[in-house]
C-alpha positions in Angstrom: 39.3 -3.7 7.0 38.8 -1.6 10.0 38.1 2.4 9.5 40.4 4.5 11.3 39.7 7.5 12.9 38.8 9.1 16.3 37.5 6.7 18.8 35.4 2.8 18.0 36.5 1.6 14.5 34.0 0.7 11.9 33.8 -2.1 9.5 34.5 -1.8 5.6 30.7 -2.5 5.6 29.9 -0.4 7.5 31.3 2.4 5.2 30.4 1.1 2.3 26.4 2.0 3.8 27.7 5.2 4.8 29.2 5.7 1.2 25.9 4.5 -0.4 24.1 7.1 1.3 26.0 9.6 -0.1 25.4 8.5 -3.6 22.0 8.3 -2.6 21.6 11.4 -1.6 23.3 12.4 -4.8 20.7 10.6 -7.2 17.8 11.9 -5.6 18.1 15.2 -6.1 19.0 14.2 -9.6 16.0 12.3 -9.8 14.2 15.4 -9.0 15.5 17.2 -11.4 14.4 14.5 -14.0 10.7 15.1 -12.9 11.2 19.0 -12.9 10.4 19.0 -9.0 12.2 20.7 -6.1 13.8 18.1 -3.6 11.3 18.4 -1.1 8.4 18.2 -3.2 10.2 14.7 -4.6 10.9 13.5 -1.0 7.2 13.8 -0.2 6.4 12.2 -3.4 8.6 9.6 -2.6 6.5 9.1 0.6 3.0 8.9 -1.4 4.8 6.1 -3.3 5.9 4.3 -0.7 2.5 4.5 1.1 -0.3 2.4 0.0 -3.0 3.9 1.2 -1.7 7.4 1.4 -0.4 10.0 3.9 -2.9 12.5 5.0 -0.9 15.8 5.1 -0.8 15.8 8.5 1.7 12.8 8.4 3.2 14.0 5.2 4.3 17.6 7.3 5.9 15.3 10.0 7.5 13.1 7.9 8.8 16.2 5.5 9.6 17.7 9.2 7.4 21.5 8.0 4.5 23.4 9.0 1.3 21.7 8.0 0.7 24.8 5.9 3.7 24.1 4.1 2.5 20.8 3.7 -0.6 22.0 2.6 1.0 24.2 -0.4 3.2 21.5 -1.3 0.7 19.1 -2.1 -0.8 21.7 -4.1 1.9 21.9 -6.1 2.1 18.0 -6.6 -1.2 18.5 -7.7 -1.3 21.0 -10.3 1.9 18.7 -12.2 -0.5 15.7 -11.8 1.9 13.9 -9.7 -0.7 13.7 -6.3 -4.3 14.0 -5.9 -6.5 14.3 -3.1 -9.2 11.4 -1.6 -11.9 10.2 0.8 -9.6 8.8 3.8 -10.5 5.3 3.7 -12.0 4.5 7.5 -12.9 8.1 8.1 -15.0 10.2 5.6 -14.3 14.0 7.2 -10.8 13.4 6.7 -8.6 13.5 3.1 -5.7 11.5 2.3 -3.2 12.6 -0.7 -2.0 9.7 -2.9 0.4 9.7 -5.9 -1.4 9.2 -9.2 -0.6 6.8 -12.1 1.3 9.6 -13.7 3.3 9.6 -11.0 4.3 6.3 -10.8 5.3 5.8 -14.7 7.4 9.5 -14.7 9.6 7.8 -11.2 10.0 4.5 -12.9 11.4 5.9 -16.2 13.5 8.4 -14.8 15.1 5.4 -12.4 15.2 2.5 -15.4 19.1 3.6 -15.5 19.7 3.5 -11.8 17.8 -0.1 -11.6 19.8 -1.4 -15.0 23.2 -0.7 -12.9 21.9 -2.2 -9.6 20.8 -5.3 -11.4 23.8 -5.5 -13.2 26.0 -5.3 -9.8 23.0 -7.8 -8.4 23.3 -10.4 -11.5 27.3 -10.8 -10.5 25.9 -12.3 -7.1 25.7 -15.9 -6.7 21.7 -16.9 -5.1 23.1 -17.9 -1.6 24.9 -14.4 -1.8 21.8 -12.5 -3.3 20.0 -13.5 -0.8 22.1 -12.7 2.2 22.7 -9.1 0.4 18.7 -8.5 0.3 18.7 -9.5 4.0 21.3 -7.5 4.9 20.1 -4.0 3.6 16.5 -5.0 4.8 17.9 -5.3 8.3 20.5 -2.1 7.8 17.3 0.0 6.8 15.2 -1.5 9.7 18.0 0.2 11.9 18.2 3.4 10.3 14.1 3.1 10.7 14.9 2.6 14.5 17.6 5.7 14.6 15.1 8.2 12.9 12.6 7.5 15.2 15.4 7.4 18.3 15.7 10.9 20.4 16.5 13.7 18.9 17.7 17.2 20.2 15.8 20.6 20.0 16.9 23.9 19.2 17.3 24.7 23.3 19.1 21.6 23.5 16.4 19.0 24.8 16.7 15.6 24.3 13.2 15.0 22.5 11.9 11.4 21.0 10.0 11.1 17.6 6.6 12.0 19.0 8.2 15.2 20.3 8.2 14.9 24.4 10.7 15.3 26.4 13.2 12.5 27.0 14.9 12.0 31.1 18.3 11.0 30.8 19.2 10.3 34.9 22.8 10.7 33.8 23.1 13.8 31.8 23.3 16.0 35.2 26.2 14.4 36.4 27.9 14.0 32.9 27.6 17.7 32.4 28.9 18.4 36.2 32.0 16.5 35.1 32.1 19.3 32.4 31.9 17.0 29.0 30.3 18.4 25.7 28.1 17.1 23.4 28.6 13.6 21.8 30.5 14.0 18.0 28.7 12.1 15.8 30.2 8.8 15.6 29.9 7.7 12.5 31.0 10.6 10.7 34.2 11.5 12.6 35.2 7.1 12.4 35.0 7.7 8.7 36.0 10.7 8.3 39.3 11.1 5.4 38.6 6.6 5.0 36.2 6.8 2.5 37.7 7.1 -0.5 40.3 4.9 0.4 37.3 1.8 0.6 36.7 0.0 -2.5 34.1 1.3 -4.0 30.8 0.0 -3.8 29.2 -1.2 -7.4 25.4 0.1 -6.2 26.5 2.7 -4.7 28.8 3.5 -8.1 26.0 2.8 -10.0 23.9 5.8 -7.6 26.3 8.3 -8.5 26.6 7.5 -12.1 22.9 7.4 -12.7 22.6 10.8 -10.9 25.4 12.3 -13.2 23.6 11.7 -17.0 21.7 14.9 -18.2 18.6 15.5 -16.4 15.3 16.1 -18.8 14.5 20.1 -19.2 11.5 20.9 -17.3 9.6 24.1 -17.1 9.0 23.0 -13.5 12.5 22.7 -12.6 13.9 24.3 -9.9 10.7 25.4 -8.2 
């Protein structure tokens, strides 16, 4: 079934992505609340976890799109909970590297046993042919949304800037805005806007939202 809404129509996959990253966005800042952390200080750690050799906080500011100093204090603070510590880089000894500690890595997994129960129940109702298209799938749907974070992006003044920060040339934008038109609507968001919960709803993404709703543990750290 086709979205509807202004301008190209989207398929009923393609908003059942959009409304799984909702729910993801919804379970993650419950699942910093289960480790007593603020959300950025879980998106970085998120980061560390998904790095195996580490981010040096250089990278991690970039990624966490703040000041390095910012960086620098956050780190800190994954530090003194035990969650991050700082090391050698590996190929180049004047340099430090922050990786996420064992710690770490237990507190994450426990906190998201009841998100992975839900997924593998949705995943155990999937025959193997159809598992392994699924797995395909979302490993080529997040290879796009790779590609789109690291497409141009716009500045405060305007300018059309890619990921490394210079300046993007569009030869047409001087003749579009001569014509008078206005800056592109997102997409996405206006095709699906008032369709989503008309869709089906998705079992992981279900299974997001529901995981994100149970009580949270009670921190001292929470809400820092």
């Amino acid at each position: 079934m086709a979205g509807r809404g202004r301008g190209q129509s989207y398929s009923e996959v393609s908003h059942a992505i959009r409304e799984m990253l909702r729910a993801h966005s919804e379970a993650s800042q419950s699942l910093a609340r289960r480790l007593g952390l603020g959300i950025t200080d879980a998106t970085a750690l998120d980061h560390l976890l998904s790095s195996e050799n580490g981010l040096g906080p250089g990278e991690l500011s970039r990624r966490l799109g703040i000041r390095s100093a910012s960086a620098t204090t956050l780190v800190d603070r994954l530090e003194s909970t035990g969650h991050a510590r700082r090391v050698p880089h590996p190929t180049d000894r004047r340099r430090q590297t922050v990786i996420a500690t064992d710690q770490a890595y237990d507190e994450v997994l426990d906190a998201l046993a009841p998100l992975f129960h839900r997924v593998e129940q949705a995943a155990s109702r999937l025959t193997p042919d159809q598992a392994a298209a699924t797995a395909t799938f979302l490993r080529e749907t997040a290879e796009a949304m790779r590609d789109y974070a690291a497409g141009p992006t716009r500045d405060a003044a305007g300018s059309t800037r890619d990921a490394a920060g210079g300046p993007v040339r569009d030869p047409g934008r001087g003749a579009t805005e001569a014509r008078g038109a206005g800056p592109v609507r997102d997409a996405v968001g206006e095709a699906t806007r008032g369709t989503a919960d008309e869709l089906a709803p998705d079992p992981a993404a279900e299974a997001m939202r529901e995981s994100a709703a149970e009580p949270a543990r009670d921190h001292s750290a929470e809400g820092r």
